[in-house]
N, C-alpha and C positions, 0 to 999 in steps of 0.2 A: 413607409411614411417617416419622416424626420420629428424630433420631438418638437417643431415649431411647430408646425401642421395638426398633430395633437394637441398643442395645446388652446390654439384655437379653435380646434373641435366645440360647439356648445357644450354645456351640460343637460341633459335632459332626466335627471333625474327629478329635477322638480315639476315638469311635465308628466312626470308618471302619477305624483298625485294632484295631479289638476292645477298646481301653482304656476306661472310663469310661462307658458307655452298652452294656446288656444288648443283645441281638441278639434277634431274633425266629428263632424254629426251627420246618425244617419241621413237628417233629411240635407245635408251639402254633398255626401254620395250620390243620391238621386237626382240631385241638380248637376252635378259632373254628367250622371248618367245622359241625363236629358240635351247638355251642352254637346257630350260625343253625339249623338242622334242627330241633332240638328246641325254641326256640324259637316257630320257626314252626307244627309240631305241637300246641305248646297254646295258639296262640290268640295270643301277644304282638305279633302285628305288625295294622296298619289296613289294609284291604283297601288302600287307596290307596297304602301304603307296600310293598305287597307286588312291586311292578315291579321296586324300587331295593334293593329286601334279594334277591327274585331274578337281579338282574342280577350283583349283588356275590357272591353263593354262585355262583354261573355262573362265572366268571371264576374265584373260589378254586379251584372243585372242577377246571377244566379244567388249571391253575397245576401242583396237586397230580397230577393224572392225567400232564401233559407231567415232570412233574421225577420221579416216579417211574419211567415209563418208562426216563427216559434213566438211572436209577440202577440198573435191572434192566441196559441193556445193555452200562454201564460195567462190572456187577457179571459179566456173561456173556462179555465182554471180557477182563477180568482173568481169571475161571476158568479160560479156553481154553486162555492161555498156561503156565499150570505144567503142567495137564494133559497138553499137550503135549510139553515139554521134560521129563517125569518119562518118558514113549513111548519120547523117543530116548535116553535114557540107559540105560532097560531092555536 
């Protein structure tokens, strides 16, 4: 890379703390997810192409599936304990 190409490189360090550069959210994965699906349903991808868009939906949909999970059992973690403590103060 030449140093012009650097330097018009962005900076992204102010994306790192949320400044200046949008973030990607789980639920815009899941709408990618859904666009590869449908997509694929009518026809837009070459069979040859279809390994490498399946690989990459494979991956999202597994991504999606692991970070929900662990949001259910954060989510069933957190419920436990008011639950609990509202028990013993009854």
């Amino acid at each position: 890379m030449t140093q012009e190409a650097v330097a018009e490189q962005p900076e992204v360090t102010e994306g790192a703390e949320g400044q200046g550069v949008d973030s990607i959210s789980l639920n815009d994965l899941q709408v990618l997810a859904n666009v590869v699906d449908l997509a694929s349903q009518r026809g837009a991808f070459r069979g040859n192409e279809l390994t490498q868009v399946g690989a990459v939906f494979d991956k999202l949909s597994a991504f999606l599936q692991q970070v929900a999970a662990a949001q259910a059992a954060n989510a069933e973690a957190e419920g436990d304990s008011p639950a609990e403590e509202g028990k013993e103060e009854a």
